[in-house]
matplotlib code that plots the C-alpha trace (Angstrom):
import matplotlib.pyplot as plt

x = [0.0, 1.2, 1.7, -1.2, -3.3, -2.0, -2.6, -6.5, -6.4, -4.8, -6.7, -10.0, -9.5, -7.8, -11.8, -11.4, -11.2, -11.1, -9.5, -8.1, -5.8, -6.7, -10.6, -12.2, -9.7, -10.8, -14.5, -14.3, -12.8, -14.9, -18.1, -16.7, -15.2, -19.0, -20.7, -18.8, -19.5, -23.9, -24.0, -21.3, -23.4, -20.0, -16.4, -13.3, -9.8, -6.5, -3.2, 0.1, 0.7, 3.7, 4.7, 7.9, 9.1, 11.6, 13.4, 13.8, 15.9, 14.0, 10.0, 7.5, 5.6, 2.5, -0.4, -4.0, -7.5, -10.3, -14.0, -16.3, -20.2, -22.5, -23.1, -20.0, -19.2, -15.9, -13.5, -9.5, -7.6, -3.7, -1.6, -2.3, -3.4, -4.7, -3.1, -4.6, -8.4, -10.0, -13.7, -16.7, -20.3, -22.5, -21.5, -18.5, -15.4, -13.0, -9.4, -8.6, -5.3, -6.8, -3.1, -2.5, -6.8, -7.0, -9.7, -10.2, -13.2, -14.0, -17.5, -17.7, -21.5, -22.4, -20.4, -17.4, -15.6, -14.6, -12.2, -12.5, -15.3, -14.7, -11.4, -13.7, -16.3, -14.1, -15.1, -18.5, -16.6, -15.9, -16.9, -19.4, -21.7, -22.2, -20.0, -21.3, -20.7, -17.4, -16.7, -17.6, -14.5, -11.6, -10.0, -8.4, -5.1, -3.6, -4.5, -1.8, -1.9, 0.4, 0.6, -2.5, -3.8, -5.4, -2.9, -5.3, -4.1, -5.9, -6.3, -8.8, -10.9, -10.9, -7.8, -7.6, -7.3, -4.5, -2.6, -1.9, -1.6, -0.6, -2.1, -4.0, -3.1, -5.5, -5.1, -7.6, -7.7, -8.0, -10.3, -13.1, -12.0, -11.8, -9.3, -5.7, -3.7, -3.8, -1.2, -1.4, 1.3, 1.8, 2.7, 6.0, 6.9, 6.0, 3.8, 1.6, 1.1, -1.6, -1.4, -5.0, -4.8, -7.4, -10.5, -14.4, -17.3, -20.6, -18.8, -21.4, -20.1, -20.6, -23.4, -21.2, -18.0, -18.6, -20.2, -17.9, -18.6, -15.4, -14.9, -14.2, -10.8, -10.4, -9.6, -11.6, -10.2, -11.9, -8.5, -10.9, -12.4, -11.7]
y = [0.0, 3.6, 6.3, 8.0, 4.5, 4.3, 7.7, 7.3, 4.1, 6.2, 8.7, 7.6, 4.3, 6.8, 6.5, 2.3, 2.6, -1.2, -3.0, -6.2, -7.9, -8.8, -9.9, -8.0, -4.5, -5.3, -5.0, -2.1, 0.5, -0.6, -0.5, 3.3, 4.1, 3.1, 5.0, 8.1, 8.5, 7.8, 11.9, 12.6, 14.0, 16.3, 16.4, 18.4, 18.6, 19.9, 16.5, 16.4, 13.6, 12.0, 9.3, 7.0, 5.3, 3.0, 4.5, 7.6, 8.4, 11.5, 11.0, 13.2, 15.7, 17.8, 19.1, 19.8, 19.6, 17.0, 17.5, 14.8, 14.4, 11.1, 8.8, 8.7, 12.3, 13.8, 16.2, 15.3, 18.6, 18.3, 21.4, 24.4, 26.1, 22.6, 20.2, 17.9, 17.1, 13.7, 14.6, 11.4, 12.6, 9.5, 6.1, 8.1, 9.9, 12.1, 13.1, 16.3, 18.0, 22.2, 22.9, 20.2, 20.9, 17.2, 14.8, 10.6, 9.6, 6.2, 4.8, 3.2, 1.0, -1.5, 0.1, -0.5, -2.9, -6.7, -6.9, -3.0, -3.1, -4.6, -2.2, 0.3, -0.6, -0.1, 3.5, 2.5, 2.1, 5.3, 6.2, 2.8, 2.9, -1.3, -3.9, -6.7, -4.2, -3.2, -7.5, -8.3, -6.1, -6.4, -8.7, -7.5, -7.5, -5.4, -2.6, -1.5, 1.9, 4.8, 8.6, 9.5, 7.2, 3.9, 2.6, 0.1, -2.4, -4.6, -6.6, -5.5, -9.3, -8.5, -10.7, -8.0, -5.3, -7.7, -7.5, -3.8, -3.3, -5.3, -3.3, -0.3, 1.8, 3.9, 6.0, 7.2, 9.4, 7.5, 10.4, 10.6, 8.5, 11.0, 10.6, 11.3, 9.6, 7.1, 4.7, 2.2, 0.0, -1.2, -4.5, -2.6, -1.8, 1.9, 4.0, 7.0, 8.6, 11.0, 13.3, 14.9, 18.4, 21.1, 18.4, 19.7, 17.6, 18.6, 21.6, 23.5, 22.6, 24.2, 22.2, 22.1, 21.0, 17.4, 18.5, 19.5, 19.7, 19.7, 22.9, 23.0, 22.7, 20.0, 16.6, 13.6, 10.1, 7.0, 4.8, 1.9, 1.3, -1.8]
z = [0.0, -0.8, 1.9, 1.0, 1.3, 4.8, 5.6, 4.5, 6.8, 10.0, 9.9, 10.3, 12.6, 15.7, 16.6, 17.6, 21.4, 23.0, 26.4, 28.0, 30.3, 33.5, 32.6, 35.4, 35.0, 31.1, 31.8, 34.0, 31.8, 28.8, 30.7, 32.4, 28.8, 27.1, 30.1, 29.2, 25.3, 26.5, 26.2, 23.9, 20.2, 18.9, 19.7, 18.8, 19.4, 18.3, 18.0, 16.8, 14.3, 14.7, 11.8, 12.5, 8.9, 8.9, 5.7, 8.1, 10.8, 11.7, 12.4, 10.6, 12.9, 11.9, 13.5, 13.2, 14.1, 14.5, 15.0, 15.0, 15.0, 16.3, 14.7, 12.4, 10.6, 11.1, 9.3, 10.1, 8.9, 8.8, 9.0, 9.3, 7.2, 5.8, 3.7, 3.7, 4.6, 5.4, 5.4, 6.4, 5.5, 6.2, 3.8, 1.6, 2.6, 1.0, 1.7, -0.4, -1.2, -1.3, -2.4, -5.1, -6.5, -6.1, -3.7, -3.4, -3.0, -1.1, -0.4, 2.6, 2.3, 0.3, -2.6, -1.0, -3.7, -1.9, 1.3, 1.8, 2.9, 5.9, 6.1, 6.0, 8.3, 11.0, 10.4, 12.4, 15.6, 15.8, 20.0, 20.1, 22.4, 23.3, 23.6, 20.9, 18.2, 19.3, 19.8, 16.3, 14.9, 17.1, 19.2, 22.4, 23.1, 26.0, 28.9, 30.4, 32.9, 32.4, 33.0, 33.3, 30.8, 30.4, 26.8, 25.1, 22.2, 19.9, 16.4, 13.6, 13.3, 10.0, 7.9, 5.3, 8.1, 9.8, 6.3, 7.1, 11.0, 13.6, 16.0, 17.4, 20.8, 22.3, 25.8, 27.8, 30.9, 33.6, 35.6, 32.2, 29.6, 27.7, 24.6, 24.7, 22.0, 19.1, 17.4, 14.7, 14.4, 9.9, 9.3, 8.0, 11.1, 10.6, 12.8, 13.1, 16.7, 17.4, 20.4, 21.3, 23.1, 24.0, 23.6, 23.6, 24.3, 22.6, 21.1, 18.7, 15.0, 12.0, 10.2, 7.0, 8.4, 7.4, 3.7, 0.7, -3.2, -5.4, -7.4, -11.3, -11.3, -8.8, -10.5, -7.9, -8.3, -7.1, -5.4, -5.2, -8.4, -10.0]

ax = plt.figure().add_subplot(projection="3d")
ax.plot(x, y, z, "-o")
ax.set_aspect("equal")
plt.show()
């Protein structure tokens, strides 16, 4: 997969959130983790992306912002100004390039070609709010407790999602769950950090921020056609 494929696949799954190790520790921050996100409709927060690639010896840092909207719109702007914008409006998504005049487009339903559509419906476990749903698409691997934060790992169920990462970390205050950082882990051995700062729960959003219509000039490719 090209960097921009696993740029499209980091940026939306830093919204799976899952537990484990000891069974009873396991269950308690899930069910405190689920109890928190019963009132949550909007969210926003500035990160700093950190991406660690083996042909580097330096790791790439940016930052940007995140706002998200129940049950599964969110727009993922990095740099600033922009970049680059990863945009979810109901069953497609978009990640455009304002600079280059370029956008992919990816549906995410039942127009999602083969095997990516199982890749993509991780997208739907973005802050889940009960368990089964949350079972059926990842396995748990770890939960471990460390400044501050609860550090969760686990494994996409999906085989064709296992092909790409070998894991995904997720910390969580330990006083409100709330989200502090994200981490997949490539098969490559490569990884993308995400560092969440200055977070708002039920922030009022602007009800276009998860809408956008290409202008003339902007050339929109489909990276999933067959």
């Amino acid at each position: 997969m090209c960097e921009v494929r696993w740029w499209v696949v980091g940026v939306f799954l830093f919204l799976v959130l899952v537990s484990r190790s000891p069974a009873a520790d396991t269950n308690a921050v899930l069910t405190g983790w689920l109890a928190a996100q019963a009132d949550l409709h909007t969210w926003s927060a500035d990160f700093t992306q950190t991406r660690m690639l083996k042909a580097l010896t330096q790791p790439l840092v940016a930052t940007g912002h995140i706002a998200f909207a129940t049950p599964n719109n969110f727009r993922w702007e990095l740099g600033q100004p922009a970049k680059t914008i990863a945009l979810r409006n109901g069953d497609e998504m978009f990640v455009i390039y304002p600079r280059l005049k370029r956008a992919e487009h990816y549906p995410i339903g039942k127009a999602a070609p083969g095997e990516w559509r199982d890749m993509l419906s991780l997208l739907d476990a973005g802050f889940p709010h009960d368990r089964a749903g949350f079972d059926r698409q990842f396995r748990i691997l770890s939960l471990t407790e460390t400044n501050g934060s609860w550090l969760l790992g686990l494994q996409p169920v999906s085989a064709f999602a296992r092909k790409m990462m070998t894991e995904i970390r997720v910390g969580l205050a330990t006083n409100n769950f709330s989200l502090t950082s994200s981490e997949l882990v490539f098969i490559d051995g490569s990884r993308m950090r995400n560092d969440f700062t200055t977070p708002v729960m039920n922030p009022r959003l602007d009800e276009n921020a998860f809408m956008w219509k290409p202008e003339a000039d902007f050339k929109v490719t489909e990276p999933l056609a067959k």
